[in-house]
C-alpha positions as CSV (number, residue, x, y, z in Angstrom):
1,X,204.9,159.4,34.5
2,X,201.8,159.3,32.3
3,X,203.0,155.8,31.3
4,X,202.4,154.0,34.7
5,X,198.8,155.6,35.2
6,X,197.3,152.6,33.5
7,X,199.2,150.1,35.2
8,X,198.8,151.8,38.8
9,X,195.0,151.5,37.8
10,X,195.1,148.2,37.4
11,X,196.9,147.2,40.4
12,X,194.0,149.5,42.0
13,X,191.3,147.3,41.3
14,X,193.1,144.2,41.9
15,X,193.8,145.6,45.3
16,X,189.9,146.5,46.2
17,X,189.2,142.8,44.5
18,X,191.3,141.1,46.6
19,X,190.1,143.1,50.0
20,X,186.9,141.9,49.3
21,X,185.3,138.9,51.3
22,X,186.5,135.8,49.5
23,X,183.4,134.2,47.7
24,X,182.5,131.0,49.0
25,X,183.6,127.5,48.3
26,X,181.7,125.5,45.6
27,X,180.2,122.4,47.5
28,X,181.8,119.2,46.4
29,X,180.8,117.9,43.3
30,X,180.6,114.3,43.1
31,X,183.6,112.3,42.2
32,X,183.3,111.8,38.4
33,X,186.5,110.8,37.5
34,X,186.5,108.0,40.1
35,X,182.7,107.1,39.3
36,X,183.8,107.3,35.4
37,X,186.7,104.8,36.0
38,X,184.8,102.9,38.0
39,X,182.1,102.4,35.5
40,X,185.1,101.4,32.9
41,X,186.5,99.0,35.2
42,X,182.9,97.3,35.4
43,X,182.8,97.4,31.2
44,X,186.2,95.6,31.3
45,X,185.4,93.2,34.2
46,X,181.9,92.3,32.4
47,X,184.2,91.6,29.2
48,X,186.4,89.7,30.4
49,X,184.4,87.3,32.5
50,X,181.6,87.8,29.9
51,X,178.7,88.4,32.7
52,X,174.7,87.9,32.1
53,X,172.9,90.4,32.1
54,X,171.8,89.4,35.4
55,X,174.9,89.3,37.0
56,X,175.5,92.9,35.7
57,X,172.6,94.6,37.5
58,X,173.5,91.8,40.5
59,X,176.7,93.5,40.5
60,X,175.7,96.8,39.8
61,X,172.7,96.3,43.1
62,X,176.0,95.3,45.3
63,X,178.3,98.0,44.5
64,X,174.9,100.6,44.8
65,X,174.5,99.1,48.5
66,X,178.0,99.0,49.5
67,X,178.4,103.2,47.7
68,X,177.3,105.3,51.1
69,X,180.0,102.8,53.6
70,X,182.9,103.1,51.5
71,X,182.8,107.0,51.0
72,X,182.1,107.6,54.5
73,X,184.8,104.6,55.4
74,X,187.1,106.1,52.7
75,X,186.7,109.8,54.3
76,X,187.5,108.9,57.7
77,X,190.2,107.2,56.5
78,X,191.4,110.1,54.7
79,X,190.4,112.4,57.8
80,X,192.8,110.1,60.3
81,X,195.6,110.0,57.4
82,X,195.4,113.8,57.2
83,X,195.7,114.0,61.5
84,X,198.4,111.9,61.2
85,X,200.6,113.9,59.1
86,X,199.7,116.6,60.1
87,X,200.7,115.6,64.1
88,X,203.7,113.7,63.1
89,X,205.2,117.0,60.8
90,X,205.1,119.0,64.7
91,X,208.5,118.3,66.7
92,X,206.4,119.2,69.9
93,X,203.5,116.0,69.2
94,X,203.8,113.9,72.4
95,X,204.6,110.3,71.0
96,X,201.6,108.6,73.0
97,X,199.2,111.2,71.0
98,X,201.2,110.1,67.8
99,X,200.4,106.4,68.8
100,X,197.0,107.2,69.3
101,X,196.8,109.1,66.0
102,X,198.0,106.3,64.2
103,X,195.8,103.6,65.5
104,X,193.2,105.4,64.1
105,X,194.4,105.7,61.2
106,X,195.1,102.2,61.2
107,X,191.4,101.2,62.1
108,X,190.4,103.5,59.9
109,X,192.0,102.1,56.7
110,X,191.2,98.3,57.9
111,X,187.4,99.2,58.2
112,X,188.3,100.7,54.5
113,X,189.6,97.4,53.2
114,X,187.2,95.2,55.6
115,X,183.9,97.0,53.8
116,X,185.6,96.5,49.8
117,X,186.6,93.3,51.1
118,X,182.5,92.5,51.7
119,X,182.0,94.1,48.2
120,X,184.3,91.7,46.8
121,X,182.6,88.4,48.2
122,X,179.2,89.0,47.7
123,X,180.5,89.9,43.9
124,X,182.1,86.7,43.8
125,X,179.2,84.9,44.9
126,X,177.7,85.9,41.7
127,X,180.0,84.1,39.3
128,X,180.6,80.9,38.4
129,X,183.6,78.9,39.6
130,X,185.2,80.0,36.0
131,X,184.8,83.3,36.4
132,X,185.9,83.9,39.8
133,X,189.0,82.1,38.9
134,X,189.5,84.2,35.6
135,X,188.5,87.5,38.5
136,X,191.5,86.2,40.6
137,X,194.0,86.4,38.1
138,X,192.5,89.7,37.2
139,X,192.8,90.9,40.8
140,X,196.3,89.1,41.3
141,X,197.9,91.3,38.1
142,X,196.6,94.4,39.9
143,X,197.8,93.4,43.0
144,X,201.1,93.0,41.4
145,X,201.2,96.3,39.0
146,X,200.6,98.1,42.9
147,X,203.0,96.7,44.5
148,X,205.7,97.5,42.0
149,X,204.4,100.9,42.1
150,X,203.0,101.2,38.7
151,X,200.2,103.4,38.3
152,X,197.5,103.0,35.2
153,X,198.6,101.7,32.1
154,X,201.7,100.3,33.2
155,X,203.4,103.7,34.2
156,X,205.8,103.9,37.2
157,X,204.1,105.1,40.1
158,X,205.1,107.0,43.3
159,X,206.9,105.6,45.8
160,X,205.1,105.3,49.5
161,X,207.0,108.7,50.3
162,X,205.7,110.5,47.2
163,X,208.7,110.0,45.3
164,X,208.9,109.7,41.4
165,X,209.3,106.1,41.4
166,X,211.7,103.9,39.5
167,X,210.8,101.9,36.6
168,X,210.6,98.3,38.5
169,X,210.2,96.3,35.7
C-alpha cells in the first residue's frame, strides 16, 4: 500500500492545480510566420523583377498602407467563415439564416480579395511594362500551383474539404 502513496500524492496536486482558476490567455502575438513569409516573398519578388531601390520602399509604403484593411478584412472574413460552419454543422439552422450566413461570408471574402486586389494595382503601377509582365507570370504559376491544390514548395495540398489531397501532377 506504501507503494501508491507517492503516486496518490501526485494526482493530489494535479487535482488542486487543475481546480484552480485557469490563468488567462496570452494576447495575440503578431503574426510572424505570415509577416516572415511575407517579407521572403518581397526578397524573391525584388529578385526576380530586379526592383530599384525606390520601387522597394514604393512597394514596401503600399503594402504598410494597405496592413490595417486586410487584417481587419481578413478577420471578418474569418469571423463569417467560422458562423458559417459553425450554423451549417446544426440540423436545427433555418435555411434562410444559413443563406444569410453565407452572404456574409461571401461579402466578406470579396471585400478580402477587392482590398489585395487594390494592393496589387497600385504595386503594378510601380513597375515597368517588363516587370509587370515577368509579375504576371509569377502570379499566373501561383495561381496554378493553388488550384491544383499544391501547397508551398510544390507539395500536395488539402483538398476544399480538408482532405489529404492527391498528387495532381
Amino acid at each position: 500500500m506504501k507503494m501508491f502513496a507517492p503516486a496518490a500524492l501526485v494526482f493530489g496536486i494535479c487535482l488542486a492545480a487543475s481546480a484552480q482558476a485557469p490563468a488567462p490567455a496570452p494576447a495575440p502575438a503578431p503574426r510572424p510566420r505570415m509577416e516572415e513569409g511575407h517579407a521572403r516573398m518581397m526578397d524573391h519578388m525584388a529578385k526576380a523583377l530586379h526592383l530599384t531601390d525606390a520601387q522597394k520602399a514604393s512597394i514596401k509604403d503600399i503594402h504598410a498602407r494597405h496592413q490595417g484593411a486586410l487584417e481587419s478584412r481578413r478577420k471578418a472574413a474569418g469571423d463569417t467563415r467560422r458562423a458559417f460552419g459553425e450554423a451549417i454543422r446544426k440540423a436545427d439552422t433555418p435555411t434562410a439564416d444559413l443563406k444569410k450566413l453565407h452572404a456574409a461570408m461571401a461579402d466578406a471574402n470579396l471585400d478580402l480579395l477587392l482590398e489585395h486586389r487594390a494592393q496589387r494595382q497600385e504595386v503594378h503601377a510601380v513597375l515597368t511594362p517588363e516587370q509587370r509582365e515577368k509579375a504576371a507570370r509569377m502570379e499566373g504559376r501561383m495561381e496554378g500551383m493553388r488550384m491544383r491544390g499544391e501547397g508551398r514548395h510544390g507539395h500536395p495540398g488539402m483538398d476544399p474539404m480538408g482532405l489529404p489531397g492527391e498528387d495532381r501532377r
